[in-house]
Every structure is written in structure tokens, then in C-alpha cells.
C-alpha positions, 0 to 999 in steps of 0.5 A: 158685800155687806157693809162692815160692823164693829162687834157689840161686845157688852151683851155676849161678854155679860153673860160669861161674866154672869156665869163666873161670879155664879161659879165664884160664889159656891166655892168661896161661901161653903168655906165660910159657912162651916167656918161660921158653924164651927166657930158659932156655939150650940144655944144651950152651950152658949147659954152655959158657957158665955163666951168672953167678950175677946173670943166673941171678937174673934168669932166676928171677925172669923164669920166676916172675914171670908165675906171680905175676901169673897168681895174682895175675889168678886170684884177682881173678877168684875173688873177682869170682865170689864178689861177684857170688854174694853179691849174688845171693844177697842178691836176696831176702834184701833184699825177699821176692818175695811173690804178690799180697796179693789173690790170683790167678787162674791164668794157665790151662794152657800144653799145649805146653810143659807136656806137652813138660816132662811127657814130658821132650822139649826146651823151646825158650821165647823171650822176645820184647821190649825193653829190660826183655826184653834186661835193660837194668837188670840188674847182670849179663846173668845176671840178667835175667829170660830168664836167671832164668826159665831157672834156675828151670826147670832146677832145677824140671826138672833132667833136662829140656832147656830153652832160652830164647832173649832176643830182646829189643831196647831201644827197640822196640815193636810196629812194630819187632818184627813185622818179626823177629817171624818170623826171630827166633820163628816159625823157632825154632819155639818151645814158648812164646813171651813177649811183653813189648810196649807200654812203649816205645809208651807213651813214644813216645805210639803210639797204643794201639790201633795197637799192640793190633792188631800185637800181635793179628795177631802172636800170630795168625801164631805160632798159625798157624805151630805152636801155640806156647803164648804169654803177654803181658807188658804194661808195668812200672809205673815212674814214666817210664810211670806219669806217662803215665797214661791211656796206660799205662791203656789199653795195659793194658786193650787188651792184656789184651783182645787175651789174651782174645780169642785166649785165650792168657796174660798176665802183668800186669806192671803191677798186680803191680808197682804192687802192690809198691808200694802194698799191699807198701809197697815202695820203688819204687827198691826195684825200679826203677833211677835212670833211673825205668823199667827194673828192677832185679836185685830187680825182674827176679828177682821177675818171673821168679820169678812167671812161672815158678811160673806155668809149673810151676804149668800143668805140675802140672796137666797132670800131674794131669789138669786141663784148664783153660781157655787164656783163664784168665790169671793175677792178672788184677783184677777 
């Protein structure tokens, strides 16, 4: 696996910041504008009607006042960008997001995707999921992990067309998910499909098994529909599930089976964040928020982080020639 980077955040979070003191303007100088027309005289009436040098105050400050207030809104909205940029760029500076200490095993080559990377043609990758997919946690909507992880990519590829596309809902699981699962990934037409399932099946006290067999014949329709490369993402490890332990167990066990059999990828969420904790000496607050279940900015990066070094790491490979089995995942214990 790829050595691991902290996010450069100033480029991407300028244009946002770009983007909304353009949006601010329009808005707070139109006021201003009428104002000032109604408040300033036509120039025959003026010549007229002098106006007294009190109500000549007056329009003054009228006509200056919203430039004021406008600097005033421009500014909060400068230093709000600044904030968000510096507690980004904190992210890693607080935790390094480190690999495994025990090593890892490849995820095994994504072709699709690598090859359309490789050529330099659009990447459509749509990450499918709940709550941790959506980015419930996160302190802004930029960093959840589908946001991350388009970052990443872009600044690995930066002449390449990359879409990601979060199709995450809080509280869904398996059953809710197979009924968008073809509006909202196969008719997309996907060059990689991440599909994080299983957590809420866990709280919900789903049987394992029930959802292992969805999730089987979900990843069987995406690889009949076009070929899509696919990688799973089983649950987080988080106190809300951990406390649910034989569940958990065994929805990790089963969807990792269910990855082997139809030799596609995963991402063994689970033993790489109870790694944090118990080889790192990781705080679990460190990565999970007060509720005891999702993750936070810290978590959601780390995650991506590793993911994405995943995909480059398959692009490196094809690249070089190396044709790796597709049932090879990655970090996999054994």
C-alpha cells in the first residue's frame, strides 16, 4: 500500500470560498443599489430642490451603510472558510492515520476503474450505504468519506475526470438498499461501486444471513448489468455495535465470504478501526463521535485515506502489468 498523505486542503476549500463571496455579493449589493436609487434625486430635481445639508448626510450614510454591512458579511464569511481550512488541516496533524501495524494484503486489482484512470477517460465511482456513506458525523458535508476520497483521487489524477457520486441514507440496510440499488447504481453505469452495508442490520438484530444473501444477489445484478468493479465495506467498529458482538462477528465473517465468492473487494472496516484502538492505542472518541456509532472528521478521513491508496495502489499495477487475482482483498486477517 501506498504511503499515506496528509489532505492539502487550501486549493480545494479556496474555490468553495471563492464560490460563496460570489454568491454573497448579488444578494447583499442589489438591496444597496435600489436603495441608493431611490434615496439619490433625479439631476434637474436636485438642481431644483437643493437638499439640506442634513438629509444630504443622511443619504450618505444610506448609500454607505450597506457597503458596510456587506464587508461586514464578506468577512464572517472569509474568516468561516479560514476556520473550516484550519481544522481540516488539523485532521491528521492531531492522529496520523497510519496502515495496519500487522501488515496488509492487497485489495486485488480494480481493472475497470484502474484502466479507465490509466487511459485518462471519466471515472463514474458511486459509493452505496447509510448513514457513515451520507456522512452523518462529519462536521461538514466535505468531509465525509465519498467527498475525501474524490479529493484524493483528483490530486493523484489531476488531469482525470473523476465523479463520486454519495448515495448513502441514514438508517438503511440491505432490504431498504436493494430496492434503489438500480436507479441509484446500475443506471449510473458505474466504474466502481462501494458498497458499505451491514451496520444498521446489526442494531436492528437482521438476521446475518438474510442480508449476506441480498447483498450476494445485489453485487450479482451489478456484475451482470456492466462489469463494475466493486469493493464491500462491512461494519465500523463502534461501541453501538461492538456491544452487539456475536452480530457483528458474524456479519463480518459473512460478508467477507460473500467478497470471495464473487471475487470482488473489501474493505474491512471493522478490524481496521478496532486496530486504531487496540494495536495504535487510539482513543475510540478519538474516531467516533458522542453518539457511540458513527465517525468522525478523523475517522471518515482516515477511511478514505486507506481506501484510496487502495485504488491507486490497483492503478500502479496495471500500469505496471500486474494482473492480480480480483479475490485478493485487502488487510483481510488471517
Amino acid at each position: 500500500m501506498s504511503s499515506l498523505r496528509p489532505f492539502c486542503l487550501s486549493t480545494w476549500l479556496a474555490a468553495p470560498a471563492a464560490a460563496a463571496l460570489l454568491l454573497l455579493t448579488p444578494a447583499s449589493l442589489s438591496p444597496a443599489r435600489a436603495q441608493a436609487a431611490q434615496a439619490t434625486p433625479a439631476p434637474q430635481q436636485a438642481a431644483n430642490n437643493p437638499a439640506p445639508a442634513s438629509q444630504s448626510q443622511t443619504t450618505a450614510a444610506a448609500t454607505t451603510q450597506p457597503a458596510a454591512e456587506q464587508r461586514g458579511i464578506t468577512a464572517r464569511a472569509i474568516d468561516k472558510v479560514k476556520q473550516v481550512a484550519k481544522s481540516a488541516g488539523d485532521i491528521f496533524g492531531r492522529v496520523p492515520c497510519l496502515p495496519p501495524k500487522g501488515g496488509s494484503k492487497s485489495m486485488g486489482s480494480l481493472p475497470h476503474v484502474a484502466n479507465k484512470l490509466v487511459e485518462g477517460r471519466p471515472v463514474v465511482i458511486v459509493a452505496f450505504g447509510s448513514s457513515s456513506t451520507a456522512g452523518y458525523g462529519a462536521s461538514s458535508p466535505d468531509f465525509n468519506y465519498p467527498n475525501r476520497l474524490a479529493v484524493q483521487l483528483r490530486r493523484q489524477y489531476p488531469t482525470a475526470d473523476i465523479t463520486v457520486v454519495n448515495a448513502g441514507v441514514g438508517g438503511e440496510d440491505a432490504p431498504e438498499m436493494m430496492k434503489r440499488l438500480q436507479k441509484e447504481v446500475i443506471d449510473v453505469h458505474p466504474d466502481l461501486v462501494i458498497w458499505q452495508v451491514g451496520t444498521n442490520a446489526v442494531l436492528r438484530n437482521l438476521d446475518p444471513g438474510d442480508t449476506a444473501k441480498m447483498v450476494e444477489d445485489g453485487i450479482a445484478r451489478i456484475q451482470a448489468s456492466g462489469g463494475a468493479d466493486i469493493v464491500l465495506v462491512d461494519p465500523q467498529y463502534s461501541p453501538q455495535v461492538t456491544k452487539r458482538a456475536e452480530s457483528a462477528s458474524k456479519m463480518v465473517k459473512l460478508l467477507g465470504k460473500v467478497a470471495e465468492l464473487r471475487h470482488v473487494g473489501i474493505f474491512p472496516r471493522f478490524e481496521v478501526m478496532r486496530e486504531w484502538h487496540e494495536k495504535q492505542a487510539i482513543p475510540v472518541e478519538s474516531f467516533v463521535i458522542a453518539d457511540g456509532l458513527h465517525m468522525n472528521d478523523w475517522g471518515y478521513a482516515c477511511f478514505a485515506q486507506l481506501l484510496g491508496d487502495d485504488i491507486i495502489h490497483s492503478v500502479g499495477q496495471i500500469k505496471l502489468g500486474v494482473n492480480v487475482p480480483a479475490d485478493v482483498r485487502t488487510y483481510r486477517p488471517m
